[in-house]
C-alpha positions, 0 to 999 in steps of 0.5 A, a space after each residue: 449466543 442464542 440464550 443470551 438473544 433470547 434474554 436481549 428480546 425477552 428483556 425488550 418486549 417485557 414493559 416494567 411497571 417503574 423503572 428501577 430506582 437506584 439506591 441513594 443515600 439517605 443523607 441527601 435529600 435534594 437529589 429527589 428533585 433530579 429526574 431519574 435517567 431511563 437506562 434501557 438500552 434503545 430499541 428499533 423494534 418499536 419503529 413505524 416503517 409506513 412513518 418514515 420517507 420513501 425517498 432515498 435522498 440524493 448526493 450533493 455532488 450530483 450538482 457538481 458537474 465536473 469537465 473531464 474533456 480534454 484542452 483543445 490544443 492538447 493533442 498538439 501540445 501532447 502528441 504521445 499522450 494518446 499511447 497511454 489512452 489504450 484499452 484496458 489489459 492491453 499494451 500499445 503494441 497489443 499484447 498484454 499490459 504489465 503491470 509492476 506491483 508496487 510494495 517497498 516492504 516486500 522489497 526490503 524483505 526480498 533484500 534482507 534474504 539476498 544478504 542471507 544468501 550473499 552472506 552464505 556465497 550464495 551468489 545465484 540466490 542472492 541475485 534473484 531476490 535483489 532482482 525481485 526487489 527491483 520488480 517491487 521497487 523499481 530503481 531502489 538504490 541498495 537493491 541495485 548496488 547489492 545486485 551489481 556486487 553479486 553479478 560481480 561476484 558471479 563473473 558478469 562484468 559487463 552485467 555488474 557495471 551496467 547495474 553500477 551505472 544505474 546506482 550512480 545514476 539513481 544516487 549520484 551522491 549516496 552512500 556507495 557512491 565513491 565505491 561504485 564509481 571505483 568499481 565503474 572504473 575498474 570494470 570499463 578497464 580491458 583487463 578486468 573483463 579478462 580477469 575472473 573473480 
């Protein structure tokens, strides 16, 4: 690499008498009239630092001046609105706040390997990455049906209804719908919570 910079400098500071002519055919003899292209690449060694301009230029949008204050009647139309105004890294009631990373893709992940662990009666394993997924993507439909088998699975009916109702509220007309709300039903009845699975 350093050769090679060697050979690009040596190149730039040597100044040829003529530029090399390509070779042209010597059947056609009105391209002598076309000028010949100077095929050197640029070179920014040769400008004169005191000849450009000491100003650093300004942005256009300096002039635009934007008003972030709030409406007048917005504290009465908005009485809540001031618990979202807290100090950065902390919560309303002062402690820390938390924040949820959103990331569907690692919440489609962490679902592929609940189903591996489902699949293998690994019914802890799975729940814990359907949980994951939830933190992820908060309020995913297939994450949530998924997690409300598997705590079925595990024995934790008042659990697994909870997670039903949340599928049906989240998609009350989706895919799994029917088999949640059967599931709803065969859950709230006394016998089921008596039932192991």
């Amino acid at each position: 690499m350093l050769l090679l910079a060697a050979g690009v400098a040596a190149a730039q500071n040597s100044t040829p008498s003529a530029p090399a002519k390509p070779a042209k055919p010597a059947s056609n003899s009105s391209d002598k009239s076309k000028p010949n292209p100077n095929l050197a690449p640029p070179s920014s060694d040769h400008v004169d630092a005191s000849s450009l301009p000491d100003d650093i230029g300004d942005s256009s949008s300096k002039e635009t001046q934007i008003d972030i204050s709030p409406p007048p009647n917005d504290a009465k139309e908005h009485p809540q609105n001031g618990s979202a105004l807290t100090d950065e890294g902390s919560s309303s009631n002062g402690g820390p706040m938390e924040f949820h990373p959103f990331d569907p893709h690692k919440a489609a992940k962490d679902i592929e390997v609940g189903d591996y662990y489902f699949k293998r009666k690994n019914y802890g394993g799975a729940e814990s990455r359907y949980r994951e997924a939830l933190v992820y993507k908060e309020n995913d439909a297939v994450a949530t049906y998924k997690l409300a088998i598997c705590l079925e699975k595990l024995n934790r009916p008042d659990e697994a209804l909870a997670e039903y109702e949340n599928y049906v509220k989240i998609l009350p007309n989706g895919p799994e719908a029917a088999e949640a709300k059967k599931a709803i039903e065969r859950l709230k009845t006394p016998a089921a919570s008596a039932k192991p699975n």
